[in-house]
PyMOL commands that place a pseudoatom at each C-alpha (Angstrom):
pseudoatom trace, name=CA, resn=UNK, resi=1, chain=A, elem=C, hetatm=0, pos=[32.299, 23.298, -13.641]
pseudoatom trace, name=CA, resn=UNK, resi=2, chain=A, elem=C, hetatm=0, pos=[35.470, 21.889, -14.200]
pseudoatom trace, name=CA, resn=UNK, resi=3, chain=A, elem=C, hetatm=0, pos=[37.007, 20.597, -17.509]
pseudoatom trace, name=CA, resn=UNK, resi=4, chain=A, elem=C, hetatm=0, pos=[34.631, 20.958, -20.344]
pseudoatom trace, name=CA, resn=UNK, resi=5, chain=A, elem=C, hetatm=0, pos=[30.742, 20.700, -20.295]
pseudoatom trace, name=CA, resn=UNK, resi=6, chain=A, elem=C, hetatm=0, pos=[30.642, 17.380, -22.427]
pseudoatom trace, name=CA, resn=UNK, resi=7, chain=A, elem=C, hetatm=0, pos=[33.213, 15.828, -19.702]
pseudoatom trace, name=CA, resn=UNK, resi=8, chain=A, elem=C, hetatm=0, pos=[31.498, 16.941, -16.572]
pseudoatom trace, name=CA, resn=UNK, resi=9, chain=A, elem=C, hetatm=0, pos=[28.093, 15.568, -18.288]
pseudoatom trace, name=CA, resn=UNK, resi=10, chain=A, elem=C, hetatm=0, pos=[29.466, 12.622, -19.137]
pseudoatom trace, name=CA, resn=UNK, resi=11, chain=A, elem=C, hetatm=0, pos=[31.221, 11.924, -15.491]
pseudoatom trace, name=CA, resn=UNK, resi=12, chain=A, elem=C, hetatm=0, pos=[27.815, 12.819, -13.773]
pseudoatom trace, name=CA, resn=UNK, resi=13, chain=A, elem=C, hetatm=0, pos=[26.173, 10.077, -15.903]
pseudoatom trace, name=CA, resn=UNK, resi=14, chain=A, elem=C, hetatm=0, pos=[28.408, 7.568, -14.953]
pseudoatom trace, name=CA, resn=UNK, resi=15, chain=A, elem=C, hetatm=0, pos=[28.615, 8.421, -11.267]
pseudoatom trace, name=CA, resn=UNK, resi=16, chain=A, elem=C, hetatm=0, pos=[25.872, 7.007, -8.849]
pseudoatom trace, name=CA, resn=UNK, resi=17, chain=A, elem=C, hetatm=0, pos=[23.213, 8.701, -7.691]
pseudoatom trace, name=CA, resn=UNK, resi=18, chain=A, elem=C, hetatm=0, pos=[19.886, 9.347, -8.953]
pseudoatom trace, name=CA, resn=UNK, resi=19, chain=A, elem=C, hetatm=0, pos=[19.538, 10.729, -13.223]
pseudoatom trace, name=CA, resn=UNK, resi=20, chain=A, elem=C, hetatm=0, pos=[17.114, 13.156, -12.651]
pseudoatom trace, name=CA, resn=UNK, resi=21, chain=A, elem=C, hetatm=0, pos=[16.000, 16.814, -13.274]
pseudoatom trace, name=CA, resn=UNK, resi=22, chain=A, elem=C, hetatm=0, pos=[16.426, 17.727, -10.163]
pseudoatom trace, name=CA, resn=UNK, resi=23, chain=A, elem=C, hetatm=0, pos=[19.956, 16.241, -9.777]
pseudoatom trace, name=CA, resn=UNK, resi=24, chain=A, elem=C, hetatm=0, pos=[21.032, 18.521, -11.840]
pseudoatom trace, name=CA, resn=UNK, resi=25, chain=A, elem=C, hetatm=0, pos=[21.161, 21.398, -10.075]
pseudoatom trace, name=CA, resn=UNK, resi=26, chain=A, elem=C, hetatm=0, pos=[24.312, 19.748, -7.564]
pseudoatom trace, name=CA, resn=UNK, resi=27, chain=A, elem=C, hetatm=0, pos=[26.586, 19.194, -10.749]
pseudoatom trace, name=CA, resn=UNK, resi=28, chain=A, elem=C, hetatm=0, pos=[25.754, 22.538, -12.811]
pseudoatom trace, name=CA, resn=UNK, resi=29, chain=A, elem=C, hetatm=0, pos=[24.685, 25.307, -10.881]
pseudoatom trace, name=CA, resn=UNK, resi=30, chain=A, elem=C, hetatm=0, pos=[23.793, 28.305, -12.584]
pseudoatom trace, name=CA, resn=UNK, resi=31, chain=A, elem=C, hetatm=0, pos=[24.012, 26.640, -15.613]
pseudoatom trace, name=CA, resn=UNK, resi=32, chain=A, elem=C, hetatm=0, pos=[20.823, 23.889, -14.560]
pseudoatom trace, name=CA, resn=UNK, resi=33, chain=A, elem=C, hetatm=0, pos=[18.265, 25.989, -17.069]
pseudoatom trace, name=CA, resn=UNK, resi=34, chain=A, elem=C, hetatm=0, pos=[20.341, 25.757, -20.109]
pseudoatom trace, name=CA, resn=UNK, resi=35, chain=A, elem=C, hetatm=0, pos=[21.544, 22.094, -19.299]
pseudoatom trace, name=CA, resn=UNK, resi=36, chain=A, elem=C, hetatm=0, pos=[17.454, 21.085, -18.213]
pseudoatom trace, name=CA, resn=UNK, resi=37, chain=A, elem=C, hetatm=0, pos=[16.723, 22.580, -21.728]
pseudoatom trace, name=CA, resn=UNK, resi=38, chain=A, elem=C, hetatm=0, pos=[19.320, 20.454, -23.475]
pseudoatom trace, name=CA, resn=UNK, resi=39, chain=A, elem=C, hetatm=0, pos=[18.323, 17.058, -21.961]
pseudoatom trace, name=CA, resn=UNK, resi=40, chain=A, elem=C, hetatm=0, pos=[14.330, 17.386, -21.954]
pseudoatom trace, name=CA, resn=UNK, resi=41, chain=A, elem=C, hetatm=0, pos=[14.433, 19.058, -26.204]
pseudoatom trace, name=CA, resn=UNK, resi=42, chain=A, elem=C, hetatm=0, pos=[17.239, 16.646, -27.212]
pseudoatom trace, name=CA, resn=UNK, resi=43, chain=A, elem=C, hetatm=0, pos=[14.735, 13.638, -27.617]
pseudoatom trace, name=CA, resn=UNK, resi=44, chain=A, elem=C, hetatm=0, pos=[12.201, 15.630, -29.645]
pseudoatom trace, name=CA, resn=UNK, resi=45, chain=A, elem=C, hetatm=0, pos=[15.046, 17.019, -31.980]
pseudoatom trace, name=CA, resn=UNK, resi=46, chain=A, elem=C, hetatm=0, pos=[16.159, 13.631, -33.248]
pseudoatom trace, name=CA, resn=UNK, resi=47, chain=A, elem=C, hetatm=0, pos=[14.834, 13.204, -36.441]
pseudoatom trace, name=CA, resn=UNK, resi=48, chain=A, elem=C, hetatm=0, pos=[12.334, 10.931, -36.140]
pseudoatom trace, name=CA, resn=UNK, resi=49, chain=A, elem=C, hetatm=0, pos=[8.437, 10.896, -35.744]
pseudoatom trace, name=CA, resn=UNK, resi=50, chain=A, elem=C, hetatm=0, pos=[7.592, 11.273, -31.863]
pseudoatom trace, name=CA, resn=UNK, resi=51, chain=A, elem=C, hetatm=0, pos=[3.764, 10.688, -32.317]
pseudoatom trace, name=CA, resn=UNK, resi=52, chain=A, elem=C, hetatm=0, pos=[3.551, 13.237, -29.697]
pseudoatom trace, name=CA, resn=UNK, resi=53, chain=A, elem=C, hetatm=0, pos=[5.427, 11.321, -26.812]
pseudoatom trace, name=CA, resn=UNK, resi=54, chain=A, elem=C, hetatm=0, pos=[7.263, 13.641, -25.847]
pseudoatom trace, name=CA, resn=UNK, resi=55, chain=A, elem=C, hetatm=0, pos=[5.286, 16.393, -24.865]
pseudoatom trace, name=CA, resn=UNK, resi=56, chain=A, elem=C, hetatm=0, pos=[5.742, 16.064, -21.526]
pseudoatom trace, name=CA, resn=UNK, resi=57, chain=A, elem=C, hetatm=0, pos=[9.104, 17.098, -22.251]
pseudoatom trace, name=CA, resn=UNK, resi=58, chain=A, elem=C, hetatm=0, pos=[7.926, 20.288, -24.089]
pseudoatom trace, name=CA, resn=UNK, resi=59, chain=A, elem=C, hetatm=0, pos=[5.750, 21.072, -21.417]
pseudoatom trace, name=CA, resn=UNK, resi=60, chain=A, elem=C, hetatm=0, pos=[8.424, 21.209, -18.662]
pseudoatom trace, name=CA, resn=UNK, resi=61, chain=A, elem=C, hetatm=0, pos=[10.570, 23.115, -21.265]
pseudoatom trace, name=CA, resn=UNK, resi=62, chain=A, elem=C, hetatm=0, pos=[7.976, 25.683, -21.411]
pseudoatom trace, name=CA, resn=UNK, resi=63, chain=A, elem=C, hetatm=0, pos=[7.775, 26.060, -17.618]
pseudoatom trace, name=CA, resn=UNK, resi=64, chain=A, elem=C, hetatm=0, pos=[11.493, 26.325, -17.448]
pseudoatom trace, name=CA, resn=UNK, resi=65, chain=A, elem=C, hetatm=0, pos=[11.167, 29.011, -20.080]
pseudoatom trace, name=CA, resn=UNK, resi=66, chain=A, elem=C, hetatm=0, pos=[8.138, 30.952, -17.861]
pseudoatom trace, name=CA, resn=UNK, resi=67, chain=A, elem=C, hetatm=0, pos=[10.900, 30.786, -15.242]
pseudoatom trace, name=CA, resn=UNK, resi=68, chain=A, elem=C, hetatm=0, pos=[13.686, 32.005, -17.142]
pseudoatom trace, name=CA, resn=UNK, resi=69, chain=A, elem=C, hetatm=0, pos=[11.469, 34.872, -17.882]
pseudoatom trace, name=CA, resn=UNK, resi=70, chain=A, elem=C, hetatm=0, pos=[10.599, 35.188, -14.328]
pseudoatom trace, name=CA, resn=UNK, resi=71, chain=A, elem=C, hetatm=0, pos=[14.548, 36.263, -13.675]
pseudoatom trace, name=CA, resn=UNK, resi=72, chain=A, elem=C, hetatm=0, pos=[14.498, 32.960, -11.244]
pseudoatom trace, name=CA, resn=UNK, resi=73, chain=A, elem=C, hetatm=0, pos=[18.065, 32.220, -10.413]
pseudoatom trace, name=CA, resn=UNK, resi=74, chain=A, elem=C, hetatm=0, pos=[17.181, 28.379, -9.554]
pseudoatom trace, name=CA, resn=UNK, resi=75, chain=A, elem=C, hetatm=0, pos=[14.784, 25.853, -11.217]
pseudoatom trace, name=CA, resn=UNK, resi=76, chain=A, elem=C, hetatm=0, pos=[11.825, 25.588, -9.487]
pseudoatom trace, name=CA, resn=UNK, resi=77, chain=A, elem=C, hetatm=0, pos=[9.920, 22.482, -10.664]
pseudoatom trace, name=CA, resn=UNK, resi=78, chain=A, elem=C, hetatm=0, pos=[7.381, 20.055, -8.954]
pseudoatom trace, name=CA, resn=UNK, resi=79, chain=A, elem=C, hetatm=0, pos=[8.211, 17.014, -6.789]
pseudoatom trace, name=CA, resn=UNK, resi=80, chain=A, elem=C, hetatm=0, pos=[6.914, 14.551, -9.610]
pseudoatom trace, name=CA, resn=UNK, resi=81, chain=A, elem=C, hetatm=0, pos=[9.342, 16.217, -12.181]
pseudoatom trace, name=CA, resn=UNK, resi=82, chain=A, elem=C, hetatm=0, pos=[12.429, 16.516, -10.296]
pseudoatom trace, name=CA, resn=UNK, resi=83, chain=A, elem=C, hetatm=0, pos=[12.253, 13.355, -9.124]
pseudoatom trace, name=CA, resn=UNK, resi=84, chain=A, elem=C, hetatm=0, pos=[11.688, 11.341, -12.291]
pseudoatom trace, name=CA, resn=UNK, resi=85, chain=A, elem=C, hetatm=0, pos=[14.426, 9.348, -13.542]
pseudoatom trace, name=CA, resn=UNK, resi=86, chain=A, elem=C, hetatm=0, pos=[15.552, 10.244, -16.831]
pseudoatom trace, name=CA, resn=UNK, resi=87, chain=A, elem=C, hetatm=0, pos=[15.223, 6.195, -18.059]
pseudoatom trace, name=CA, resn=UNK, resi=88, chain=A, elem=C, hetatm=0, pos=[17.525, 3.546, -18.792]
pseudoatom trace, name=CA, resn=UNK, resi=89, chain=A, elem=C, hetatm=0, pos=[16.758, 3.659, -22.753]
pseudoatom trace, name=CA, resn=UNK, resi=90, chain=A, elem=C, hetatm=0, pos=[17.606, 7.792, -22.304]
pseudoatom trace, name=CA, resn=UNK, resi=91, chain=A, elem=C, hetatm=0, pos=[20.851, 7.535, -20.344]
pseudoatom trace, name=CA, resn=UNK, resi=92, chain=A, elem=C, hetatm=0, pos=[22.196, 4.559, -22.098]
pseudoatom trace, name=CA, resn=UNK, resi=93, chain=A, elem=C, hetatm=0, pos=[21.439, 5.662, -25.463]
pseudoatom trace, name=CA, resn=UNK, resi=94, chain=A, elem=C, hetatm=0, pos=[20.416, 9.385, -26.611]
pseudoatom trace, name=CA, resn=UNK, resi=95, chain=A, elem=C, hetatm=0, pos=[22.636, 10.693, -23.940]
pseudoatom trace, name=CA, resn=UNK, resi=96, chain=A, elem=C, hetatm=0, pos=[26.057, 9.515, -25.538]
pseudoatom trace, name=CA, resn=UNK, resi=97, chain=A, elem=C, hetatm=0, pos=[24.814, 10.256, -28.509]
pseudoatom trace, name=CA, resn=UNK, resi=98, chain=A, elem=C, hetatm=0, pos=[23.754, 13.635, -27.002]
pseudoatom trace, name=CA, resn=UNK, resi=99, chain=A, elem=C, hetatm=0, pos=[27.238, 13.721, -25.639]
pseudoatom trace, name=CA, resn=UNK, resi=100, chain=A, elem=C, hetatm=0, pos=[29.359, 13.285, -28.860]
pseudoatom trace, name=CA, resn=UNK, resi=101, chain=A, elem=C, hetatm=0, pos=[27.146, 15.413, -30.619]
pseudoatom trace, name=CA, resn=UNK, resi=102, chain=A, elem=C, hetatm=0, pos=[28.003, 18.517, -27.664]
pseudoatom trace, name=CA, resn=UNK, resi=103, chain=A, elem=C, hetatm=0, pos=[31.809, 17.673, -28.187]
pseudoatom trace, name=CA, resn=UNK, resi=104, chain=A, elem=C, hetatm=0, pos=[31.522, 18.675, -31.833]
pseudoatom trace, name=CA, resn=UNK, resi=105, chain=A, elem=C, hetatm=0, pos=[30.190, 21.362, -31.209]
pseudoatom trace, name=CA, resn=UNK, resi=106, chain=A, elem=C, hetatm=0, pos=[33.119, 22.160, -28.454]
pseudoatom trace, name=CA, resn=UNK, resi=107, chain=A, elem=C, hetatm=0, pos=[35.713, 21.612, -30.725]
pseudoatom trace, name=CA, resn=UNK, resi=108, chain=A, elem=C, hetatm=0, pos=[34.887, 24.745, -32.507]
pseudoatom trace, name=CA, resn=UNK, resi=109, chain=A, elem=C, hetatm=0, pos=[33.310, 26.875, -29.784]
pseudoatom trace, name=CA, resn=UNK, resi=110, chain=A, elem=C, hetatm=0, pos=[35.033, 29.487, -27.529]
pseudoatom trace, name=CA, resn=UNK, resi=111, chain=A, elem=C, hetatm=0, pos=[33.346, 32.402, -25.047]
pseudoatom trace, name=CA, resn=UNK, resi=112, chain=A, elem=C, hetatm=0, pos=[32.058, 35.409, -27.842]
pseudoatom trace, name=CA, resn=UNK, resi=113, chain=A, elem=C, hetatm=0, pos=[30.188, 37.881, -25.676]
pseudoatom trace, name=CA, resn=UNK, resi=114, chain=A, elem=C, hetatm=0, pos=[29.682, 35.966, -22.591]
pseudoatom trace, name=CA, resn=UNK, resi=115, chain=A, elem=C, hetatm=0, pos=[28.781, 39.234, -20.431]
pseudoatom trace, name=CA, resn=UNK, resi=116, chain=A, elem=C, hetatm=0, pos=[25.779, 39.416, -22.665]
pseudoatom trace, name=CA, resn=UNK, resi=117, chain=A, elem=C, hetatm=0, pos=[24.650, 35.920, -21.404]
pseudoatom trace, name=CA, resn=UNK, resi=118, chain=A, elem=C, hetatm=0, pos=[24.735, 36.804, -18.086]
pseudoatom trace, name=CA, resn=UNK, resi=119, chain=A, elem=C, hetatm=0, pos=[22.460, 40.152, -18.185]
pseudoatom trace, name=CA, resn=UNK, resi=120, chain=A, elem=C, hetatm=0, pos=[18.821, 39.342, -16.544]
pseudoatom trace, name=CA, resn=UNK, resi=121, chain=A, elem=C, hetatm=0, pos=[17.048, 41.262, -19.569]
pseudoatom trace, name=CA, resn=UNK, resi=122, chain=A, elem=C, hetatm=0, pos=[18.704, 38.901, -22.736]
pseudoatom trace, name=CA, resn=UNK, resi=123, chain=A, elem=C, hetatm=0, pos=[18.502, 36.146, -19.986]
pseudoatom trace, name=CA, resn=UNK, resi=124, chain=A, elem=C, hetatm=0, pos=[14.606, 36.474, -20.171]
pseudoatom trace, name=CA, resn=UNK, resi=125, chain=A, elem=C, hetatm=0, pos=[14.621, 37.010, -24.117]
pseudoatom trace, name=CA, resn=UNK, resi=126, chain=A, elem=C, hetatm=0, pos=[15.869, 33.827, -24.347]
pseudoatom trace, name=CA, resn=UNK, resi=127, chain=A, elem=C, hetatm=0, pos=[13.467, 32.701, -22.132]
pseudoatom trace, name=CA, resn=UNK, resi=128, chain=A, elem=C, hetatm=0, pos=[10.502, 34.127, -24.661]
pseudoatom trace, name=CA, resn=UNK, resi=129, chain=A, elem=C, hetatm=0, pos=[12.753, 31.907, -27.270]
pseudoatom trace, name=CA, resn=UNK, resi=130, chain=A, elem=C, hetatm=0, pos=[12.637, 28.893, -25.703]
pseudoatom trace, name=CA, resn=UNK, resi=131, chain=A, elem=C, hetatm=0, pos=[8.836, 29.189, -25.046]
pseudoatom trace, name=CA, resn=UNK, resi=132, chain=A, elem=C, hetatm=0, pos=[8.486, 29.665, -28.948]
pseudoatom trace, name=CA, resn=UNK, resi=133, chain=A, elem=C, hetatm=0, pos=[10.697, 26.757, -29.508]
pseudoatom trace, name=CA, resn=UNK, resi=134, chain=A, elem=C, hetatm=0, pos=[9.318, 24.238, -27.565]
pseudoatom trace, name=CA, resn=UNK, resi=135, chain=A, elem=C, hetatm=0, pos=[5.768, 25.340, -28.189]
pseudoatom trace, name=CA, resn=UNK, resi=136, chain=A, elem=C, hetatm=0, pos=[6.622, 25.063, -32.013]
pseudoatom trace, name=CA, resn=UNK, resi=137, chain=A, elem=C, hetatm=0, pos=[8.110, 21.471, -31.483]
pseudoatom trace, name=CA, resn=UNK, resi=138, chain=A, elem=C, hetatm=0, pos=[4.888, 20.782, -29.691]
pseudoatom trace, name=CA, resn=UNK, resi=139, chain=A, elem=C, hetatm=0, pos=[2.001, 21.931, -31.904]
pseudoatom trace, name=CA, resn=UNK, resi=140, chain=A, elem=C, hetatm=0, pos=[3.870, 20.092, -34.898]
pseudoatom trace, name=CA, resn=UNK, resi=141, chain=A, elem=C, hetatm=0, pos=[1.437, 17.335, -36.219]
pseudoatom trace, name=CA, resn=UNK, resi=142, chain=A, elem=C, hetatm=0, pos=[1.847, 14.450, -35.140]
pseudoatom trace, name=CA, resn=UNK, resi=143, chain=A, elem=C, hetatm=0, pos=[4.267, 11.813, -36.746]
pseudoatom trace, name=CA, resn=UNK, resi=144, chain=A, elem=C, hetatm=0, pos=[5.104, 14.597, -39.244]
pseudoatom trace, name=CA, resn=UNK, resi=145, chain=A, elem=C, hetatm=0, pos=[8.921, 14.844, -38.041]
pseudoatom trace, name=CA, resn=UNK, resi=146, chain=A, elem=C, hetatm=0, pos=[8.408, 18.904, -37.739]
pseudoatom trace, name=CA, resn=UNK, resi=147, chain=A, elem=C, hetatm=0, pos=[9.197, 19.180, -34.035]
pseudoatom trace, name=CA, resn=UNK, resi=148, chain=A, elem=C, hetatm=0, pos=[13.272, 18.667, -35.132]
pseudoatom trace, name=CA, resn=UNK, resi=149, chain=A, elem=C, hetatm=0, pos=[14.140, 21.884, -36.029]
pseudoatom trace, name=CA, resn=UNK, resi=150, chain=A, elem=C, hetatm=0, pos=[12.417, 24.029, -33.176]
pseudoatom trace, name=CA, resn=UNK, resi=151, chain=A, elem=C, hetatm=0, pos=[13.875, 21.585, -30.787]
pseudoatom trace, name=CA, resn=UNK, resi=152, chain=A, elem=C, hetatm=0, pos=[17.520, 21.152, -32.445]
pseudoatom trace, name=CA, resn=UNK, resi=153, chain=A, elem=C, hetatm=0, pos=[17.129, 25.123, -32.090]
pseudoatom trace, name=CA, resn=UNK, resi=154, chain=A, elem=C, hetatm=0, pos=[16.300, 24.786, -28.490]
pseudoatom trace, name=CA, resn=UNK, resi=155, chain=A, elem=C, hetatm=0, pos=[19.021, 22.544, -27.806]
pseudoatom trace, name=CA, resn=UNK, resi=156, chain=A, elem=C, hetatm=0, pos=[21.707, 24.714, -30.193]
pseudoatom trace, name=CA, resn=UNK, resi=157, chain=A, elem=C, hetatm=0, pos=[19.919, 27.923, -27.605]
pseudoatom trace, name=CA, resn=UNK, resi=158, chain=A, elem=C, hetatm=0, pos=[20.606, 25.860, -24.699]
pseudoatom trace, name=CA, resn=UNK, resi=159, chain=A, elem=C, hetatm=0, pos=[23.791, 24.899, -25.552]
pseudoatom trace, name=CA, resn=UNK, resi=160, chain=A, elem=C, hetatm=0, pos=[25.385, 28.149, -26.761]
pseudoatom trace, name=CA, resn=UNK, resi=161, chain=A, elem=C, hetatm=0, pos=[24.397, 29.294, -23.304]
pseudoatom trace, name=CA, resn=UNK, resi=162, chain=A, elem=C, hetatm=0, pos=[26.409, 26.606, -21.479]
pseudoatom trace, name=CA, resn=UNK, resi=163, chain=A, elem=C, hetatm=0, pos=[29.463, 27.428, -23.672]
pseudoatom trace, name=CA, resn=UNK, resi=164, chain=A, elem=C, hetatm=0, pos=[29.068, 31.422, -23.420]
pseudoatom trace, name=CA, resn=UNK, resi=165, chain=A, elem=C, hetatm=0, pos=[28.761, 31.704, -27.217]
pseudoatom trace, name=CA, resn=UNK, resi=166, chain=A, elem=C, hetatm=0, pos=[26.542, 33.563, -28.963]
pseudoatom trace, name=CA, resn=UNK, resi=167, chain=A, elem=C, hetatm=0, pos=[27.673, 31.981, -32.244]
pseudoatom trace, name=CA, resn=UNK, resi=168, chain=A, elem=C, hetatm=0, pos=[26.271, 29.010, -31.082]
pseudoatom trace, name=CA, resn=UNK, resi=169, chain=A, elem=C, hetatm=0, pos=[23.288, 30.471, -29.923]
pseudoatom trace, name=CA, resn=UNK, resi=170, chain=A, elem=C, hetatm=0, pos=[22.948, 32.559, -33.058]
pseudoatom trace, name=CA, resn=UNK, resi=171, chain=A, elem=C, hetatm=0, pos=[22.617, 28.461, -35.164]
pseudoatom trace, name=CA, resn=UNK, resi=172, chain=A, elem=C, hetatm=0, pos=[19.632, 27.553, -32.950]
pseudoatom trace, name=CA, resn=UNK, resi=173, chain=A, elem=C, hetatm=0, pos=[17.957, 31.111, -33.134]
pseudoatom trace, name=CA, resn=UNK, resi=174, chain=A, elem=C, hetatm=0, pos=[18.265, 30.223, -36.843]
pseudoatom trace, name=CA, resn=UNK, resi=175, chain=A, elem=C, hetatm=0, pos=[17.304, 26.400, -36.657]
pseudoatom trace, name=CA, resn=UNK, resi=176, chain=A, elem=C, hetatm=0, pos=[14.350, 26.984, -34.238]
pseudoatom trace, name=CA, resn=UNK, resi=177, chain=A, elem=C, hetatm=0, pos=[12.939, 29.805, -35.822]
pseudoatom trace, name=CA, resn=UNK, resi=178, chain=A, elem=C, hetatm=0, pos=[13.603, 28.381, -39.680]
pseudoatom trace, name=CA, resn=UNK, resi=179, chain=A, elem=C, hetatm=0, pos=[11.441, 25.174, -37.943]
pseudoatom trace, name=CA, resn=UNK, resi=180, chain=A, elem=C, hetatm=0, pos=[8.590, 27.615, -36.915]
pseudoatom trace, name=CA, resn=UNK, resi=181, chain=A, elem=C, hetatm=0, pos=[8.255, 29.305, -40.028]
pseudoatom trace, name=CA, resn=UNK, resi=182, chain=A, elem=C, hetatm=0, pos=[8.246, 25.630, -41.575]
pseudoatom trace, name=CA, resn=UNK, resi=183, chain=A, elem=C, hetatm=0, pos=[5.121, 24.445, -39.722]
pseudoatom trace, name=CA, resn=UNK, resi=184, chain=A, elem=C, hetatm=0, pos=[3.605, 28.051, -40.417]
pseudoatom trace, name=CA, resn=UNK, resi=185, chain=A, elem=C, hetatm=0, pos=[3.826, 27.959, -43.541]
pseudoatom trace, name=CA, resn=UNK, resi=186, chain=A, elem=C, hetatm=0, pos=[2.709, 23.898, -44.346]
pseudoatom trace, name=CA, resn=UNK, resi=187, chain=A, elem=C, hetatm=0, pos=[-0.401, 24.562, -41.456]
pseudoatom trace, name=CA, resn=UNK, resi=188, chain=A, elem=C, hetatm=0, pos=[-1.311, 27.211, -43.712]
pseudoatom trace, name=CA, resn=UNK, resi=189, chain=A, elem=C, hetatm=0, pos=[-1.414, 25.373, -46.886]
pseudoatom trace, name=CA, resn=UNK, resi=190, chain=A, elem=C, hetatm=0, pos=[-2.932, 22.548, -44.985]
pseudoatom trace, name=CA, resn=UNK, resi=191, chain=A, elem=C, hetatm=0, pos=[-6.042, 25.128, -43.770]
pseudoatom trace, name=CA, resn=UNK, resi=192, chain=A, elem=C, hetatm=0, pos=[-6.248, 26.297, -47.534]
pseudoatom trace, name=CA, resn=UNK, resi=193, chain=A, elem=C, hetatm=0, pos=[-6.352, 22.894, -48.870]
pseudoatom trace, name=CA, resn=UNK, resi=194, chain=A, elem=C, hetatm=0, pos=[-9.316, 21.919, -45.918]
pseudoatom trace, name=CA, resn=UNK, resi=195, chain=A, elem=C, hetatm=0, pos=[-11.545, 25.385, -47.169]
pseudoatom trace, name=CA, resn=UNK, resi=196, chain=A, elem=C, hetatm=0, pos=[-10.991, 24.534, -51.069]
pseudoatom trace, name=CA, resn=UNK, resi=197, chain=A, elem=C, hetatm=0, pos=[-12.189, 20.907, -50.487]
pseudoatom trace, name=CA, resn=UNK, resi=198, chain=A, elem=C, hetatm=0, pos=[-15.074, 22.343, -47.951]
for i in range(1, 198): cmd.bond("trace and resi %d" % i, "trace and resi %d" % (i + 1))
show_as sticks, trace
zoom trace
């Protein structure tokens, strides 16, 4: 890629061609897992009730996940998916927001222990993460607003490996899996209110 991530996003947006999953894979190469992750968790980590809409979008992140596990160098993903247009409403509204948010983020980031991100074993680690993550964001209840944290985490994972920084990384390790222990803890309670009133 050439200048930084938030710019080469930003020009692929506005270039023509077809917004999709699978048009990804021209612009960022090896970096199509982490920048697949970004787009599909991005909507579910706004903070706002999804009523479960976008679970689709957890689902895909899950197989991506399978695959990062898998050691796959390339995202392998069915017709229907890679062809689906990412929206209007998406790429003329979350995704600038998306992008602003990323240049933050840039503005203080720099490559800490890149050759880590590029070993095959933390490679699928982070693959058993983003399983977690997205699996979290998707067993939330519904219209509870408790899928934002293990997505934002998915998306701060994602992101920390586009910009070879574990410092990033480290935030949505701590985001995703502080969201996790969130829903744990209030399905819990929940279960333990449903026996006392049984």
């Amino acid at each position: 890629m050439t200048g930084t991530f938030s710019d080469e996003l930003e020009r692929w947006l506005t270039a023509d061609g077809p917004k999709t999953l699978g048009a990804l894979d021209e612009v960022f190469a090896e970096k199509t897992f982490a920048v697949a992750i970004i787009f599909l968790m991005f909507i579910p980590a706004l903070p706002i009730p999804t009523g479960g809409v976008t679970h689709v979008f957890e689902v895909i992140t899950v197989v991506l996940g399978a695959e990062m596990v898998l050691g796959l160098r390339t995202v392998w993903l069915p017709t229907r998916w890679r062809h689906r247009e990412l929206g209007i409403a998406m790429t003329s509204r979350a995704l600038p927001f998306m992008i602003r948010r990323i240049r933050f983020f840039e503005r203080f980031s720099r490559p800490r222990m890149a050759s880590l991100l590029n070993r095959r074993w933390f490679v699928r680690v982070l693959g058993v993460v983003v399983i977690a993550f997205a699996m979290g964001a998707a067993l939330a209840p519904p219209f509870s607003g408790l899928d934002t944290l293990p997505a934002m985490g998915a998306v701060a994972l994602a992101l920390g490996i586009v910009l070879e920084d574990v410092v990033v990384l480290g935030i949505g390790l701590a985001l995703g899996t502080g969201g996790i222990a969130v829903i744990l803890t209030i399905g819990a309670a929940l279960v333990r209110l449903v026996r006392n009133v049984l």
